[in-house]
C-alpha positions as CSV (number, residue, x, y, z in Angstrom):
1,X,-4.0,-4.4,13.0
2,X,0.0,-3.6,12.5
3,X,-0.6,-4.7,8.9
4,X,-3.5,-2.1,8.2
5,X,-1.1,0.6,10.3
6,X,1.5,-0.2,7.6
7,X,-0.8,-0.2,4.6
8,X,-1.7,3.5,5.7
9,X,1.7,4.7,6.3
10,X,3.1,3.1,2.4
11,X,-0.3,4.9,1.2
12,X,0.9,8.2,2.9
13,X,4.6,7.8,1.0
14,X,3.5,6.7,-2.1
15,X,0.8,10.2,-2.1
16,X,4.5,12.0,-1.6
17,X,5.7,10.0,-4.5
18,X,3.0,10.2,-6.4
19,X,2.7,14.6,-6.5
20,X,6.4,14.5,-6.9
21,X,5.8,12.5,-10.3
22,X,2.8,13.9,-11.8
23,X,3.3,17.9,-10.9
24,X,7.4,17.8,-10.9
25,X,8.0,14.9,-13.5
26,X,10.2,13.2,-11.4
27,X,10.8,9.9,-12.9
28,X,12.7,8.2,-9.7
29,X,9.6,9.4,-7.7
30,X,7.8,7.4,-10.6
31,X,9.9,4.3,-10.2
32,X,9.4,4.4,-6.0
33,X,5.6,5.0,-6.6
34,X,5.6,2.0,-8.5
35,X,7.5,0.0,-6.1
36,X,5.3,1.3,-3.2
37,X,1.9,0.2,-5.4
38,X,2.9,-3.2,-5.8
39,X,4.0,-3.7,-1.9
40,X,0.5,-2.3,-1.0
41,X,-1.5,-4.7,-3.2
42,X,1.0,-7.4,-1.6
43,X,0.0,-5.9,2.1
44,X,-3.6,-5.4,0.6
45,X,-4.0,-8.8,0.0
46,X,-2.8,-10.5,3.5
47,X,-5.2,-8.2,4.9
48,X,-8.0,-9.9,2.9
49,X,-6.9,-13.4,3.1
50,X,-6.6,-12.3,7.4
51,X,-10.0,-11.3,7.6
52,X,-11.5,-14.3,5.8
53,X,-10.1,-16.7,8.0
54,X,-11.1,-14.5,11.3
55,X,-14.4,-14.5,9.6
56,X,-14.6,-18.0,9.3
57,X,-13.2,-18.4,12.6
58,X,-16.1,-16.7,14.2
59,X,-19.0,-18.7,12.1
């Protein structure tokens, strides 16, 4: 569950990041949003493989 916990609060910064690029142009907010995107989908994907196996487990 600490992994979903930290999936919501990269989600929660990259919404900051994300308002700061597309109202303000802020191209470093652009470069963090990015960043934070990609370690989401990283996060995103443990999550998936996690729950597979527990689903397996429980077969």
């Amino acid at each position: 569950m600490s992994k979903f916990k930290d999936l919501k609060s990269l989600l929660e910064g990259a919404e900051t990041d994300a308002v700061k690029f597309y109202d303000n142009g802020n191209k470093a907010a652009g470069t963090r949003l990015r960043a934070r995107l990609q370690l989401i989908k990283k996060i995103a994907q443990e999550i998936r493989v996690e729950v597979g196996e527990l689903k397996k487990k429980k077969e």
